[in-house]
N, C-alpha and C positions, 0 to 999 in steps of 0.2 A: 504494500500500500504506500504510493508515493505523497507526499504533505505538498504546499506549495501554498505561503501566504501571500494573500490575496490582498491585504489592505493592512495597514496600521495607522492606530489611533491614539487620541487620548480625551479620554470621558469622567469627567468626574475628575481632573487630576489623578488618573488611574491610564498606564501604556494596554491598549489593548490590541489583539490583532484579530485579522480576520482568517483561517485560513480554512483552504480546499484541498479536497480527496481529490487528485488529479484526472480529469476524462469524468468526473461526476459533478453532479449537482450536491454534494454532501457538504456543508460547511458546519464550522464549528467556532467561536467566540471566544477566547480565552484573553483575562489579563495577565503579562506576566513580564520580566523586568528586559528581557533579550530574544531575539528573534531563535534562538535554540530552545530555550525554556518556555517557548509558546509552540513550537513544534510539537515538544516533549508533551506537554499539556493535551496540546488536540492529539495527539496518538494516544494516550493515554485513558482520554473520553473515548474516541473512537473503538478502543479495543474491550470497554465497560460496556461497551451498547453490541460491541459484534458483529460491526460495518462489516468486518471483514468478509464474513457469514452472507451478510445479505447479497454485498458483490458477487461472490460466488456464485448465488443461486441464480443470480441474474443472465448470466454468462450463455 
């Protein structure tokens, strides 16, 4: 599963980014202080929800 941030922000005085599952529509919202620790984040969500899984079925 390849990550690729899509936007970065800041809300609230809070760094947030936006990032995407590559070739999908799947995005995921994470605050966090570096563009690797917001990777780490959205793979981290993604892998508690089982994108992975769903891709697959898709296929």
């Amino acid at each position: 599963m390849e990550l690729e941030i899509v936007e970065e922000y800041v809300l609230l005085g809070e760094k947030r980014y936006r990032v995407r599952v590559k070739g999908t529509n799947f995005y995921v919202n994470v605050s966090a202080q570096s563009r690797e620790e917001a990777l780490q984040k959205a793979k981290d969500i993604l892998e508690k929800i089982r994108v992975d899984r769903v891709l697959k079925s898709l296929k």
